[in-house]
PDB file of N, CA, C and O in Angstrom, chain B, residues numbered from 101:
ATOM      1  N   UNK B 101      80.287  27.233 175.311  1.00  0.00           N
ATOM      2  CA  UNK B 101      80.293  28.431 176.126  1.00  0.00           C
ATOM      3  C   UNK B 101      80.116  29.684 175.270  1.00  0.00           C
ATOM      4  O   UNK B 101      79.201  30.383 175.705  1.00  0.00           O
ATOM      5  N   UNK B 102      80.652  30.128 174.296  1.00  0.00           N
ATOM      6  CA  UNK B 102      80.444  30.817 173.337  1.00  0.00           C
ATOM      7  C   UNK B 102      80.326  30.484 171.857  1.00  0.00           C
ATOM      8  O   UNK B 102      80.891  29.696 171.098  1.00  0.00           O
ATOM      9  N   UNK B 103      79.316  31.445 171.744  1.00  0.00           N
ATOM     10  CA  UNK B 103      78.214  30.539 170.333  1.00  0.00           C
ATOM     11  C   UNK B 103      78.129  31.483 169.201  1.00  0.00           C
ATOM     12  O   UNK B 103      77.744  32.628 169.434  1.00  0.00           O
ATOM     13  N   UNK B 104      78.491  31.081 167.835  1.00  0.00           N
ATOM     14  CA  UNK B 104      78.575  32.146 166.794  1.00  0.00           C
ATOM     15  C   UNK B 104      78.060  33.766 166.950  1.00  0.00           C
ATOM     16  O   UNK B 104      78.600  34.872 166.978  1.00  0.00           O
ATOM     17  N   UNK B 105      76.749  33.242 167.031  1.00  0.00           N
ATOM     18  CA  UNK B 105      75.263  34.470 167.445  1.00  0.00           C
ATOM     19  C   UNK B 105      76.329  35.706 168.564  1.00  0.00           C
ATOM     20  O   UNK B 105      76.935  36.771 168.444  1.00  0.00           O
ATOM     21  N   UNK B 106      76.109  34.995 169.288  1.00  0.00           N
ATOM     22  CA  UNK B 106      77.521  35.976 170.233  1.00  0.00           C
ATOM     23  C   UNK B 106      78.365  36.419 170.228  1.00  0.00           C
ATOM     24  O   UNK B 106      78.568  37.359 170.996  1.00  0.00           O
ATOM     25  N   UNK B 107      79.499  35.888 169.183  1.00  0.00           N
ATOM     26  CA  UNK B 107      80.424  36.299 169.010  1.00  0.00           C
ATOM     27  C   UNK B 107      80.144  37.523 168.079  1.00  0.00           C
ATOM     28  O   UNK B 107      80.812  38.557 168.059  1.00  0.00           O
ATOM     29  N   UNK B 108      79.033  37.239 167.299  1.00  0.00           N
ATOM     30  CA  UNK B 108      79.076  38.027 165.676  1.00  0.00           C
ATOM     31  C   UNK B 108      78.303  39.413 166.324  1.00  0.00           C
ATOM     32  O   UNK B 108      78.448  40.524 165.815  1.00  0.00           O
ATOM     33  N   UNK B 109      77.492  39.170 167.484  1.00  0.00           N
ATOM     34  CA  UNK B 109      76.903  40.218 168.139  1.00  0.00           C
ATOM     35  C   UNK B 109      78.021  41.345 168.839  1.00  0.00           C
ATOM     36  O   UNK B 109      77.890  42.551 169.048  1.00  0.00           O
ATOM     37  N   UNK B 110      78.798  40.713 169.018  1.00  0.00           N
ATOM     38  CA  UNK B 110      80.055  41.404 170.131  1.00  0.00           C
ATOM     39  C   UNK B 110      80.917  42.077 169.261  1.00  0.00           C
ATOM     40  O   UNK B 110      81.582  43.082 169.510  1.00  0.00           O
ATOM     41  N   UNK B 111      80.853  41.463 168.259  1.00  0.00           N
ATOM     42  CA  UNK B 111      81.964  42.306 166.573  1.00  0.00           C
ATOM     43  C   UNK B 111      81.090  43.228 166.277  1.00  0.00           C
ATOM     44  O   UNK B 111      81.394  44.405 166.473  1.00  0.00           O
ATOM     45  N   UNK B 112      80.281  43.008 165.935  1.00  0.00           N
ATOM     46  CA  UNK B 112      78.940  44.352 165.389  1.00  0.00           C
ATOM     47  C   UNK B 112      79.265  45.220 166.174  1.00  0.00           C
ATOM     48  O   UNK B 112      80.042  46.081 165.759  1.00  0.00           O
ATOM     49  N   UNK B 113      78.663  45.302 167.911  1.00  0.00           N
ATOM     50  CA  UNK B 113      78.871  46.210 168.731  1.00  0.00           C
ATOM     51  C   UNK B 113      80.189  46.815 169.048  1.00  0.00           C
ATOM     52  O   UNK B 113      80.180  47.871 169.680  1.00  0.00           O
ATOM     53  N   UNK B 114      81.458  46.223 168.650  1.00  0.00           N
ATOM     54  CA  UNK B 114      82.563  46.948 168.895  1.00  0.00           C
ATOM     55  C   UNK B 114      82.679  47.330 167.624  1.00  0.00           C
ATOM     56  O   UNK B 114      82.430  48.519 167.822  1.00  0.00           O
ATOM     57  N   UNK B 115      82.848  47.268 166.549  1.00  0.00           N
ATOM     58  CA  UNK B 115      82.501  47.643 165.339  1.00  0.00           C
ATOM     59  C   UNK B 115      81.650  49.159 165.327  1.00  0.00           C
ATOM     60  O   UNK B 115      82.136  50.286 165.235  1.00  0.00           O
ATOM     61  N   UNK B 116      80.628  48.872 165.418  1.00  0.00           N
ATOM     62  CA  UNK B 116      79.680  50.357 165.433  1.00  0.00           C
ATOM     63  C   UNK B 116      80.239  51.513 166.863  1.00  0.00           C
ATOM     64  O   UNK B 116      80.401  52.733 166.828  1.00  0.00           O
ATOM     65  N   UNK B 117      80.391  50.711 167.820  1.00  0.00           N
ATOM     66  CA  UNK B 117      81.679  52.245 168.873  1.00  0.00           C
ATOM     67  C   UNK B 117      82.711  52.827 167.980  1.00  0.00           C
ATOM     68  O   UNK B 117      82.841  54.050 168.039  1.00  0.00           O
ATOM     69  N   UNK B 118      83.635  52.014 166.981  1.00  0.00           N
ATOM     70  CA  UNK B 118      84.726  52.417 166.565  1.00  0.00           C
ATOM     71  C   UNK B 118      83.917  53.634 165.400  1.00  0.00           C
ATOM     72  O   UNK B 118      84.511  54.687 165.168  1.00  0.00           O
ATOM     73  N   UNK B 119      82.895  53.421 164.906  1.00  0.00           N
ATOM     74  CA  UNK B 119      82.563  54.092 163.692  1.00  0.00           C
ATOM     75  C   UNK B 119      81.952  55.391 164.201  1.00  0.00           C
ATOM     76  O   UNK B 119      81.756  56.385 163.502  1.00  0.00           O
ATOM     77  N   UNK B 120      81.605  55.244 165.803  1.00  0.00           N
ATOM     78  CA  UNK B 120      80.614  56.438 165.575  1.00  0.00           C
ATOM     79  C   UNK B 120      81.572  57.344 166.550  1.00  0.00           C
ATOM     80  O   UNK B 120      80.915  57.979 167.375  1.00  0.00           O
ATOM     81  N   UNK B 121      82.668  57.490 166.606  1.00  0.00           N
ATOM     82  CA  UNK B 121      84.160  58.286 167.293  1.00  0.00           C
ATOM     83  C   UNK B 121      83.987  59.550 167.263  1.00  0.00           C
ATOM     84  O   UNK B 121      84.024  60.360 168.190  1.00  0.00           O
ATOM     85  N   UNK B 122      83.757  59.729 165.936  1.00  0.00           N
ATOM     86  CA  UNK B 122      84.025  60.872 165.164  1.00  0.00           C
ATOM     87  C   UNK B 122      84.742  61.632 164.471  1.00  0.00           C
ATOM     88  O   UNK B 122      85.793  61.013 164.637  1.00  0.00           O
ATOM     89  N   UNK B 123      85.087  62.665 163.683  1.00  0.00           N
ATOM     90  CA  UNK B 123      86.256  62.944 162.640  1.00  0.00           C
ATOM     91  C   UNK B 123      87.174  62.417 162.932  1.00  0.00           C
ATOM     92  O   UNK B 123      87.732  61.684 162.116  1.00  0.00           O
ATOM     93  N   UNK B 124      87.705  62.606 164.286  1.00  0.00           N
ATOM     94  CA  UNK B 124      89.087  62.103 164.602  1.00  0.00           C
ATOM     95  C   UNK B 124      89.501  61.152 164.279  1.00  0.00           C
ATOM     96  O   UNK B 124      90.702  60.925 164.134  1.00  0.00           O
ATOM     97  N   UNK B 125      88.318  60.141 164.036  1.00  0.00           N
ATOM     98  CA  UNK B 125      88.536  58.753 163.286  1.00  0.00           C
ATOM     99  C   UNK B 125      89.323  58.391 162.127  1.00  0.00           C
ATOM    100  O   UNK B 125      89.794  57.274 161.909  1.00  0.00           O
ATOM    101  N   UNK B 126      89.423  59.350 161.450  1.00  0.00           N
ATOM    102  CA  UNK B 126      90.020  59.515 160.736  1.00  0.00           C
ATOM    103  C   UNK B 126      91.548  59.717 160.316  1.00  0.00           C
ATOM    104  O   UNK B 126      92.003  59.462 159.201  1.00  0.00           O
ATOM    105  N   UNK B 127      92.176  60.160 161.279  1.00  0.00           N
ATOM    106  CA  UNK B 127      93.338  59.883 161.494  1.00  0.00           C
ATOM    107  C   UNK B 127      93.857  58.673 161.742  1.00  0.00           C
ATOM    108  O   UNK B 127      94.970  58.322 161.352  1.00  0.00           O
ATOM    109  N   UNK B 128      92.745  57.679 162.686  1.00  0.00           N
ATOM    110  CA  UNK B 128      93.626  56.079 162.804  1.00  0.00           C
ATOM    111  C   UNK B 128      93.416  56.113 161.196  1.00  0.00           C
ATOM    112  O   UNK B 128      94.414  56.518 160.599  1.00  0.00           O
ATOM    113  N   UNK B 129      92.363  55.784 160.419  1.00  0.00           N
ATOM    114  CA  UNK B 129      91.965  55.448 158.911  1.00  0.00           C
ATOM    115  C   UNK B 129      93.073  55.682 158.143  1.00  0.00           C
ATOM    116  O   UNK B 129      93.371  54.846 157.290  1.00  0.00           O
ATOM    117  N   UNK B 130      93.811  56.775 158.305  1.00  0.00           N
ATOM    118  CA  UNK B 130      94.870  57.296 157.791  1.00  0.00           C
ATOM    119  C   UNK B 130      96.250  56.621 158.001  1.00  0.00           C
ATOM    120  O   UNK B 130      97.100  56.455 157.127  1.00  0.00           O
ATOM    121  N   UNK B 131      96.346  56.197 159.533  1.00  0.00           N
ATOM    122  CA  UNK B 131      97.982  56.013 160.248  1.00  0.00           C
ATOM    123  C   UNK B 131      97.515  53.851 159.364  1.00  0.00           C
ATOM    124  O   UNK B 131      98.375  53.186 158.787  1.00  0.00           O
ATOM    125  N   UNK B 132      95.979  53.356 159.596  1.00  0.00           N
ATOM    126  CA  UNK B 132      96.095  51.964 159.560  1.00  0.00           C
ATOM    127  C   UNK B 132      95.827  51.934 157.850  1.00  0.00           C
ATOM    128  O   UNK B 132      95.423  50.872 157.377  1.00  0.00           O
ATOM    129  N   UNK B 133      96.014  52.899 157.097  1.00  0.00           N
ATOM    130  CA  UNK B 133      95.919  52.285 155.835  1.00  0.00           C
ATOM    131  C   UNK B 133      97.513  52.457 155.225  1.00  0.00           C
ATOM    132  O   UNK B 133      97.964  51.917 154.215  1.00  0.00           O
ATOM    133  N   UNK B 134      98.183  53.337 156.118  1.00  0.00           N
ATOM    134  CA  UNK B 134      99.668  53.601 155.990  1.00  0.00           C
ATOM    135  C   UNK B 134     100.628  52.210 156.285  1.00  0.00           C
ATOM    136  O   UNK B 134     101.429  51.665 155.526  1.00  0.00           O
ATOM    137  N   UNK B 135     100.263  51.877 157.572  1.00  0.00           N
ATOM    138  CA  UNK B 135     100.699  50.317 157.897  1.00  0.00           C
ATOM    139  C   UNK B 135     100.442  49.064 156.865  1.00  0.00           C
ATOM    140  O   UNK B 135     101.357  48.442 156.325  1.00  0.00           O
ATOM    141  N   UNK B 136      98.776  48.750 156.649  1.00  0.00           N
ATOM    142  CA  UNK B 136      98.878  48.050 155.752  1.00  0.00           C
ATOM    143  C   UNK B 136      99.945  48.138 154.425  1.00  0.00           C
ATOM    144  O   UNK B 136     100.791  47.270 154.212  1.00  0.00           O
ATOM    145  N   UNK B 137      99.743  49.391 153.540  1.00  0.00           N
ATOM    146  CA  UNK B 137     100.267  49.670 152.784  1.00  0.00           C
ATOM    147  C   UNK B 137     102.073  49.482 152.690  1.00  0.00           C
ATOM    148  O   UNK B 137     102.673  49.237 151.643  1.00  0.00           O
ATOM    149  N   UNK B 138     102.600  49.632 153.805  1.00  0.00           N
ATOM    150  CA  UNK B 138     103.850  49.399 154.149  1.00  0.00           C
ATOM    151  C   UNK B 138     104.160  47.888 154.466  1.00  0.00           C
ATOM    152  O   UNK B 138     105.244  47.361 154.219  1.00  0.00           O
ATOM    153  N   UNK B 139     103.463  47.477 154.838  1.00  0.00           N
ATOM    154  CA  UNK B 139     103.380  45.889 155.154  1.00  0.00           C
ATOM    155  C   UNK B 139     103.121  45.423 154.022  1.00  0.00           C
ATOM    156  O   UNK B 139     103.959  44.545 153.817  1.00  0.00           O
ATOM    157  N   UNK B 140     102.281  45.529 152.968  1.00  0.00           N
ATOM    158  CA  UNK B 140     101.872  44.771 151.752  1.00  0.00           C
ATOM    159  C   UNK B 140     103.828  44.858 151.012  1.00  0.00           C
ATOM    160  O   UNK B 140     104.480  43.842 150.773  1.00  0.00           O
ATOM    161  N   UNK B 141     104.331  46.239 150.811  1.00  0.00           N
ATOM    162  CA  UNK B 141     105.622  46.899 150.465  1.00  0.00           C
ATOM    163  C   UNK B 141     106.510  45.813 150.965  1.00  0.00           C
ATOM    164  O   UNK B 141     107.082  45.171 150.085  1.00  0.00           O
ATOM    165  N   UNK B 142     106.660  45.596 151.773  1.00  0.00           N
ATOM    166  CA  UNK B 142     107.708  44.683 153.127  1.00  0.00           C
ATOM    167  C   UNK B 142     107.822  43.534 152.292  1.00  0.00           C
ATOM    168  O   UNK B 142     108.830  43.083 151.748  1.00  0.00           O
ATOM    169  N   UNK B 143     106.310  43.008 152.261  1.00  0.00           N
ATOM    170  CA  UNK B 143     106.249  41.579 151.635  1.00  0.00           C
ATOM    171  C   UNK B 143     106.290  41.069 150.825  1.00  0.00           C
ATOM    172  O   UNK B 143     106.542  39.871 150.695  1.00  0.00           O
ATOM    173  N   UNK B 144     106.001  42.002 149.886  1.00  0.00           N
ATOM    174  CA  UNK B 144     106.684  42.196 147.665  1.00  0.00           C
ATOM    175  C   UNK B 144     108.370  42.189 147.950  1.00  0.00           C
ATOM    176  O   UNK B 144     109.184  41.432 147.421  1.00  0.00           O
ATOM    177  N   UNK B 145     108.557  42.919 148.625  1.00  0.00           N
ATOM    178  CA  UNK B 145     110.137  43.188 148.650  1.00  0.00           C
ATOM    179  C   UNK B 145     110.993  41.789 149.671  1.00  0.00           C
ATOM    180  O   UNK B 145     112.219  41.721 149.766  1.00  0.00           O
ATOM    181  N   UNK B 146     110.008  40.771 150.352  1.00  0.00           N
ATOM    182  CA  UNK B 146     110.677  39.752 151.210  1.00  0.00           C
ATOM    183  C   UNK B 146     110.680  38.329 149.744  1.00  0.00           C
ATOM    184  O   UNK B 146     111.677  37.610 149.666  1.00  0.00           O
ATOM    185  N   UNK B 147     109.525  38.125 148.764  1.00  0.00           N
ATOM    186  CA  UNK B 147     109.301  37.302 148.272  1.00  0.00           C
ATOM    187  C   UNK B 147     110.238  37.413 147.444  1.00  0.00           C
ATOM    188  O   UNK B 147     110.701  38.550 147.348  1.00  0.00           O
ATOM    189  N   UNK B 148     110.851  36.335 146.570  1.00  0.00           N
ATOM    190  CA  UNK B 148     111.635  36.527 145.954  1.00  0.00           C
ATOM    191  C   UNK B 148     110.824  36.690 144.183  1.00  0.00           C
ATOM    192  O   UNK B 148     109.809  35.995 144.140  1.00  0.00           O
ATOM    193  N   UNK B 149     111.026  37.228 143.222  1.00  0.00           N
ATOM    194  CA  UNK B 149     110.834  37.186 141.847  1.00  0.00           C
ATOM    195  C   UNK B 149     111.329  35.932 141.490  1.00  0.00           C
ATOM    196  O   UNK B 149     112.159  35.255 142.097  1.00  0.00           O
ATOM    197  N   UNK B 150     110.463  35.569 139.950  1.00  0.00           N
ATOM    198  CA  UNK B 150     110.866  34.539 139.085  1.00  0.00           C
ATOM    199  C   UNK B 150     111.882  35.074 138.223  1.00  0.00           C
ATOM    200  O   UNK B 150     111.986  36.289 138.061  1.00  0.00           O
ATOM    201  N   UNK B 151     112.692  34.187 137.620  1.00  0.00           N
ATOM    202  CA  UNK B 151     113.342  35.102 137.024  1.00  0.00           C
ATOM    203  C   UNK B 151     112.761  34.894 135.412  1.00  0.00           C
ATOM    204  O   UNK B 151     112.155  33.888 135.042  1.00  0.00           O
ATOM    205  N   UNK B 152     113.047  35.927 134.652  1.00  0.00           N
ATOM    206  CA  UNK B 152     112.327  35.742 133.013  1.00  0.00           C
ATOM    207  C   UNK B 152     113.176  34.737 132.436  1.00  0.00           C
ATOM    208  O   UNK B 152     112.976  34.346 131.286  1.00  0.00           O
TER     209      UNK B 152
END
């Protein structure tokens, strides 16, 4: 029912809406590199160290 070609067509096209927004775009860019960044933080700080 759904076939690579399609799927990869449907990512492109929502893909290129998100890019062509405009400046304002820039603010998600800002709030979702804050999240990652806090999430990467979360998960250094959940793992435990080796010890020397």
């Amino acid at each position: 029912m759904y076939n690579g070609a399609a799927l990869g067509t449907l990512g492109g096209g929502g893909a290129a809406a998100l890019a062509s927004t405009g400046p304002e775009n820039l603010l998600w860019i800002g709030l979702a590199s804050f999240a990652l960044v806090a999430a990467g933080v979360a998960v250094r700080r959940i793992i435990p160290r080796r010890e020397a």
